[in-house]
N, C-alpha and C positions, 0 to 999 in steps of 0.2 A: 504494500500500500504506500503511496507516493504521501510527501507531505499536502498535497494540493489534495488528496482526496478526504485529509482529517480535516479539513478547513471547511466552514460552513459563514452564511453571513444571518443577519440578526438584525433586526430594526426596531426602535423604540421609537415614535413621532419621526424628526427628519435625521435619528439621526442610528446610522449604517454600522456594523463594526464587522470584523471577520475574528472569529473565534474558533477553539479548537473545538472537533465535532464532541469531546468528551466536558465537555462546560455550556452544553445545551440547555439541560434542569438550571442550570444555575441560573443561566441568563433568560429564561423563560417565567422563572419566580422573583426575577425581576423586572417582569413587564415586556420582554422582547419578544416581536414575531420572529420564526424561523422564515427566510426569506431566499429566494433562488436566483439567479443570476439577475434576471430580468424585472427583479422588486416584489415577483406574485408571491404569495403571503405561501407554506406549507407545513407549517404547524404555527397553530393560533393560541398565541397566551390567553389566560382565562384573568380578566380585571381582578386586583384585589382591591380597590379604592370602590368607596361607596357612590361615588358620585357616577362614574362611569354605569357600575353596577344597575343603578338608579335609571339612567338613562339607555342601556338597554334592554332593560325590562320593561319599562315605557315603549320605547320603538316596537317592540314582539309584541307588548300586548295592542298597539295600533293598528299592527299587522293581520292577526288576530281577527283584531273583530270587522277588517277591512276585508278579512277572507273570508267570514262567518257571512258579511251583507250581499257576498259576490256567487257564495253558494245558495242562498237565500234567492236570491235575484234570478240564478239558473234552473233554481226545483220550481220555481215561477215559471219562467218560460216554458220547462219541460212538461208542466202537467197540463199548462194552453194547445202546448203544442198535440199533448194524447187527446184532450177534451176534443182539438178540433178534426183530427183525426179520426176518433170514432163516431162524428157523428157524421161526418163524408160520408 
């Protein structure tokens, strides 16, 4: 194994670091995404701060009930659309 293949990179807001692949836990229990050449996020740290935590919980529970009104909205269309169907 080369040393380029223990090296992984890590992002916390704007800011990048390259670490060894065996200091991942570390820097993930402090807040860092695991990040690939190209920035996309592959392992996602879990907030420990209340306020983030706060904030998304709020977004999911938006989400939620944004998807609740959209399923709601579809068993509506779906049972117009049998009602009109069976009496074709």
């Amino acid at each position: 194994m080369s040393l380029v293949d223990n090296v992984v990179l890590v992002q916390r807001d704007n800011v990048i670091l390259r670490i060894d692949r065996s200091q991942i836990a570390e820097y993930m229990n402090k807040g860092y995404n695991v990040i690939d050449a190209n920035g996309n996020i592959i392992q996602k740290t879990i907030p420990t701060d209340v306020l983030t935590l706060q904030a998304e919980y709020k977004r999911q529970e938006d989400e939620i009930l944004a998807l609740e009104a959209q399923v709601k909205e579809l068993k509506a269309q779906l049972r117009k659309k049998t009602k009109k169907s069976t009496t074709d």
